[in-house]
N, C-alpha and C positions, 0 to 999 in steps of 0.2 A: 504493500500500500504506500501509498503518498504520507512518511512520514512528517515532511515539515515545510513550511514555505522558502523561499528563496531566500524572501526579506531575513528569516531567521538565520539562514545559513551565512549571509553576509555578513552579517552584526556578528556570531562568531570566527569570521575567517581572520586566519592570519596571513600576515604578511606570505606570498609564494606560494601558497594553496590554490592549487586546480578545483574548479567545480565544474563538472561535464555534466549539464544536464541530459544529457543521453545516459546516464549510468545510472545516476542521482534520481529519486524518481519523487521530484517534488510538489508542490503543487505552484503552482502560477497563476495568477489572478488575470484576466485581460486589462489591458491598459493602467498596469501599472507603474509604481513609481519608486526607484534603486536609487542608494545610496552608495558608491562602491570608495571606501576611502584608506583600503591597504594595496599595496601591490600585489592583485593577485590575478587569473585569469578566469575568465570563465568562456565556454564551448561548449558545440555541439546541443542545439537546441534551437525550438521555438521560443521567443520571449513575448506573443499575444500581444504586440502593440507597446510593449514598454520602454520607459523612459530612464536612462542611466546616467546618472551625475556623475562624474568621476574624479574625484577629489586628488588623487595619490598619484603618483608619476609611475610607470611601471605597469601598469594596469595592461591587459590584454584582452580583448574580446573577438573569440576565434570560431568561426561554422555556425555562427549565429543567423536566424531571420526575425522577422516581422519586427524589427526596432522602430520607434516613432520617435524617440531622438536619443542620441547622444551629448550629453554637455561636458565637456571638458573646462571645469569648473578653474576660477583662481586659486583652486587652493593646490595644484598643481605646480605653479608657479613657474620655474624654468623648466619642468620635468617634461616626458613625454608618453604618449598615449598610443598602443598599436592597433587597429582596426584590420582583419585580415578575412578574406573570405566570408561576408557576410552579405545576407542579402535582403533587400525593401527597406532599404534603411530610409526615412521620412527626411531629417534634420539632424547634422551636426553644428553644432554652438563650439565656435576655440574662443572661450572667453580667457581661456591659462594657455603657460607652453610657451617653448623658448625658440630657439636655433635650430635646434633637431627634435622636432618636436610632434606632430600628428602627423603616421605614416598609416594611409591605406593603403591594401592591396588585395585584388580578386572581388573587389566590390563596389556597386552601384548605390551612389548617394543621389538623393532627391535634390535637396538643398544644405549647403554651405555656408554659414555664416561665420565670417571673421572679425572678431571684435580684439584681438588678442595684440598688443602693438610688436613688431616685431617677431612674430611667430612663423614659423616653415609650417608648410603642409605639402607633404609628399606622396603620391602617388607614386607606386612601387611594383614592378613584374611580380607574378604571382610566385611563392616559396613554392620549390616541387617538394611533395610531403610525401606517400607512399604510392606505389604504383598502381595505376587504375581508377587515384582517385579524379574527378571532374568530371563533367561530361563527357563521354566516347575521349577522351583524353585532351579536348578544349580544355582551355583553363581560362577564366571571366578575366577581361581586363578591366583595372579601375579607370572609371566615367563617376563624375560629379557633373550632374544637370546645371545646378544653376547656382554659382556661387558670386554672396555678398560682401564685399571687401569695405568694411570700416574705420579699419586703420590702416599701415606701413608695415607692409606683410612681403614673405615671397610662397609665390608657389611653385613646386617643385615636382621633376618628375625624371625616374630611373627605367621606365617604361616605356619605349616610344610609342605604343599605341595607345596608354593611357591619356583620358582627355577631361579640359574643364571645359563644358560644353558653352555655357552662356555666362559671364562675369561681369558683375553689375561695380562699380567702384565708385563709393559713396566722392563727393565734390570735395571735403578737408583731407583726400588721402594722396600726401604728398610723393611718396612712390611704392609702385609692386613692383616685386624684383619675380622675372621669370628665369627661371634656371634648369639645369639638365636638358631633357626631352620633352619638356610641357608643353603639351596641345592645346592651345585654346581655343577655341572654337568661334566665338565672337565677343567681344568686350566694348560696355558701354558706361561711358565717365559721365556721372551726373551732374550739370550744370548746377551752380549755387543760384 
């Protein structure tokens, strides 16, 4: 049976602790709302629409779907946050995060928002992990639909089919630095 909620597994996880909800058989509520503030990872699973704060630098979120947002919270501060293989992600928030600092890969984000001043987001060629896995041996390349640039950011990419589809760049942001292989797709500067 569904011993315990998620939310409870979190609040006891320590720093480094794997929680695969594929093995874990917990319960999940739809649309709900994580607090994640050790470095730890969690994989393999349906998360029903939920919404993940991420406080702790270190943090891993692996073979996950149905996310409605990810927030990469300030209390991260210079650290950073890995997103890998996930899919219907809604909304990523870089409210924290440094230099090297939000890296997807093998996944599809809805919407991008950058509030973080100074923060990397990188888009990354998918990690080969055991044989067989992906579709018929496709592996997803990361695509962000539509990203909101707030402040003095770079975006980043080690993938050259990885793409930022549409980038909107608020009128106070006085540079986005494009580096690696980053695809942009179309970029619009908002007049003040």
């Amino acid at each position: 049976g569904q011993s315990k909620t998620l939310k409870q597994r979190l609040t006891e996880a320590k720093d480094g602790d794997v929680i695969d909800l594929g093995k874990e058989n917990f319960y999940i509520e739809e649309n709900d709302s994580y607090t994640i503030d050790k470095a730890i990872t969690i994989k393999n699973g349906d998360t029903k629409h939920g919404t993940f704060t991420v406080e702790s630098t270190g943090t891993k979120l692996l073979n996950l779907k149905n996310i409605q947002s990810i927030i990469a919270d300030e209390e991260i501060q210079e650290g950073n946050l890995n997103i890998e293989n996930c899919f219907e992600i809604d909304s990523i928030y870089v409210n924290g995060g440094g230099a090297n600092s939000i890296h997807i890969s093998s996944t599809t984000v809805s919407n991008l928002y950058v509030k973080k001043e100074n923060v990397r987001v990188v888009l990354e060629a998918s990690v080969e992990t055991e044989e067989g896995s992906g579709e018929e041996g496709q592996s997803v390349t990361a695509t962000v639909k539509n990203v909101q640039i707030k402040t003095d950011c770079k975006l980043d990419s080690t993938d050259e089919k990885a793409t930022f589809k549409n980038v909107q760049i608020s009128y106070d942001v006085e540079k986005l630095i494009l580096s690696g292989s980053a695809n942009v797709e179309k970029i619009l500067a908002e007049s003040d």
